[in-house]
C-alpha positions as CSV (number, residue, x, y, z in Angstrom):
1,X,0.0,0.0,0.0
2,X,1.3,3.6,-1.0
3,X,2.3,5.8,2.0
4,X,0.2,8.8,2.1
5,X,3.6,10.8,2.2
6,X,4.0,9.9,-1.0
7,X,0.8,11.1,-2.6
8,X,1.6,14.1,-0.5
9,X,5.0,14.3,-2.4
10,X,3.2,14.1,-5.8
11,X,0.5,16.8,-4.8
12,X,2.7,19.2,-4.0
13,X,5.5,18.8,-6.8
14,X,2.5,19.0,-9.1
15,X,1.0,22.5,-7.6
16,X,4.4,23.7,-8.5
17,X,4.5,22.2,-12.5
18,X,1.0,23.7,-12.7
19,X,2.1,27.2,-11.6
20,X,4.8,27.0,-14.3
21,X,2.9,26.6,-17.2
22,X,2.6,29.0,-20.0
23,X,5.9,30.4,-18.1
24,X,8.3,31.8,-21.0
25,X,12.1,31.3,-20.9
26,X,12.1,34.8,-20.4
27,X,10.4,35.4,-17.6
28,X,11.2,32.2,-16.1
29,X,14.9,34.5,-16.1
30,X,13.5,37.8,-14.8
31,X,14.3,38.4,-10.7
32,X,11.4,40.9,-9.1
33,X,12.8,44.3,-7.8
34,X,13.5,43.6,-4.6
35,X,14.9,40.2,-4.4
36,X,17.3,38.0,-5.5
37,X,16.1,34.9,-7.5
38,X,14.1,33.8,-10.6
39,X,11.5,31.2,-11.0
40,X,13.8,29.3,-12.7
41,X,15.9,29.4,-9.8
42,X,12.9,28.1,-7.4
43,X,12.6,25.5,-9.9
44,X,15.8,24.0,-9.8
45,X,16.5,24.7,-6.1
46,X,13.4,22.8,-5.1
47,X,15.0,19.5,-7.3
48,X,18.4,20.1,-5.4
49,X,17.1,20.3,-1.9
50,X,15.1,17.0,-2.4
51,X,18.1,16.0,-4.0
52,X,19.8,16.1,-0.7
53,X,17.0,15.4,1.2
54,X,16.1,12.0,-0.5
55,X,19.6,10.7,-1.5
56,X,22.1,12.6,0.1
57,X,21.9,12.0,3.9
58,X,20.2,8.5,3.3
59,X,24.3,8.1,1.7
60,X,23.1,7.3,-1.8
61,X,23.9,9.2,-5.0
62,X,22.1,12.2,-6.3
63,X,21.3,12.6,-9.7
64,X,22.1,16.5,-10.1
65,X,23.2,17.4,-13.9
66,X,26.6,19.5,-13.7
67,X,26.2,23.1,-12.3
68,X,23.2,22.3,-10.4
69,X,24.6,22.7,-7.4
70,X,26.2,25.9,-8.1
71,X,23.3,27.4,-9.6
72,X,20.9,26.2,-7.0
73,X,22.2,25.4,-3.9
74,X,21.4,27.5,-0.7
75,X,22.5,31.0,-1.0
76,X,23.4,31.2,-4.5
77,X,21.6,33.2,-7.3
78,X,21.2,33.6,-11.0
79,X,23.1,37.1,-10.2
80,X,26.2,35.3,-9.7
81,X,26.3,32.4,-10.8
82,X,29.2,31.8,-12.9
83,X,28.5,32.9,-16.9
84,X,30.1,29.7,-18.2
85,X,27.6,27.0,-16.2
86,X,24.8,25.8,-18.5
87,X,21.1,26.7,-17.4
88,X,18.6,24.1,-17.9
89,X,15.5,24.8,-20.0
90,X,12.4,24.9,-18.3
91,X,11.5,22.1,-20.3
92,X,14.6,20.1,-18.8
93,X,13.7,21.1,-15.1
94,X,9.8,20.3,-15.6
95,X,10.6,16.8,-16.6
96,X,13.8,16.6,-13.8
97,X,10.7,17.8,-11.2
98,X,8.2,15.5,-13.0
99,X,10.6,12.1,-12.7
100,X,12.2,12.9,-9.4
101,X,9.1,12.1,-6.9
102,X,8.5,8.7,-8.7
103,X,12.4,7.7,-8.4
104,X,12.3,8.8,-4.9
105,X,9.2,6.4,-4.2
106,X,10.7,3.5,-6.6
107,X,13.9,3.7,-4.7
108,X,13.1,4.7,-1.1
109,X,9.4,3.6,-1.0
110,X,10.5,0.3,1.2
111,X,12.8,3.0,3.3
112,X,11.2,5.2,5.4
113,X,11.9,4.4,8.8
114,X,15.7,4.3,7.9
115,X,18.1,6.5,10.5
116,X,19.8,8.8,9.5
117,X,22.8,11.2,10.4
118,X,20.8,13.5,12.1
119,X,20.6,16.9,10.1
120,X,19.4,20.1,11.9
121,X,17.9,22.3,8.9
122,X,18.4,26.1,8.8
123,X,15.0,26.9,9.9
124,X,16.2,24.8,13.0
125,X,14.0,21.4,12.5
126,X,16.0,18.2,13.6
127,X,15.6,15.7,11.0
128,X,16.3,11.6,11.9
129,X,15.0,9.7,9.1
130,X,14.0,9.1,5.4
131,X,10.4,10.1,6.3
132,X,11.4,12.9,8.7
133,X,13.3,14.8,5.8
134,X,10.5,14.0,3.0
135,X,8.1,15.3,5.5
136,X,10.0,18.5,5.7
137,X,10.6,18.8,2.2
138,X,7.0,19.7,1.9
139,X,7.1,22.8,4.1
140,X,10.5,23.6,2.2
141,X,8.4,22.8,-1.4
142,X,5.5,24.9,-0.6
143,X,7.1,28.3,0.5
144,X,8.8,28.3,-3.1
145,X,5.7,27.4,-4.2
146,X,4.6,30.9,-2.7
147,X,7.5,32.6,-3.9
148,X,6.8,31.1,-7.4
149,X,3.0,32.7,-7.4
150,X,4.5,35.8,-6.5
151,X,6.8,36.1,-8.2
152,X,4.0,35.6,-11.0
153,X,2.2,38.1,-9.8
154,X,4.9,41.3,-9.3
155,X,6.3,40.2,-13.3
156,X,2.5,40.3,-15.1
157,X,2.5,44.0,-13.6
């Protein structure tokens, strides 16, 4: 029987690929006044946290195409990130998005009880397990879900 986490997982990620259609390349690039990120950069930092979330601390290999991590790991941005990393399309990160929840469950369905290294996020939430981070991950998904719809919002004006 399917974990309800999981369903969970698919609602959410699927919120956020709803947001982003009819999104142009163009304004997937565009950062509001004011701060310091694009939606394609919510995009792509929402794959690399579950990235780390699902893989990482469970000790297993991410799947991250090269520059990922230095376009959208914590703290960086599109305003400097180096000029020769390739950006993805927004095709490219839909289908990375789209795929990534069904690996997680293929690969770490039977896994959710597993310990951890415990992890101590920077909003201050101890995580111990497989299910403890994926859990999180939904908090962590839906505020750049917000950011996304806002950011939607200040760039129609």
């Amino acid at each position: 029987m399917e974990h309800f986490l999981f369903r969970q997982l698919a609602f959410v990620r699927n919120q956020v690929l709803q947001a982003v259609e009819g999104i142009s390349e163009e304004t997937a690039d565009q950062i509001p006044n004011g701060f310091r990120n694009s939606i394609r950069w919510q995009l792509g930092h929402i794959y690399v946290v579950m990235e780390r979330y699902a893989f990482q601390y469970m000790g297993l290999p991410q799947q991250l195409p090269e520059g990922f991590k230095e376009q959208f790991e914590y703290k960086t941005s599109p305003l400097t990130t180096p000029a020769d990393i390739v950006v993805p399309t927004l095709s490219e990160l839909k289908m990375l998005l789209k795929r990534q929840i069904e690996r997680i469950q293929s690969e770490l369905g039977d896994r959710l009880q597993d310990n951890v290294t415990p992890y101590t996020t920077s909003a201050g939430m101890k995580l111990e397990s497989l299910e403890q981070f994926l859990s999180f991950n939904l908090y962590h998904e839906g505020m750049h879900f917000s950011v996304i719809k806002i950011y939607k919002v200040l760039l129609s004006q």
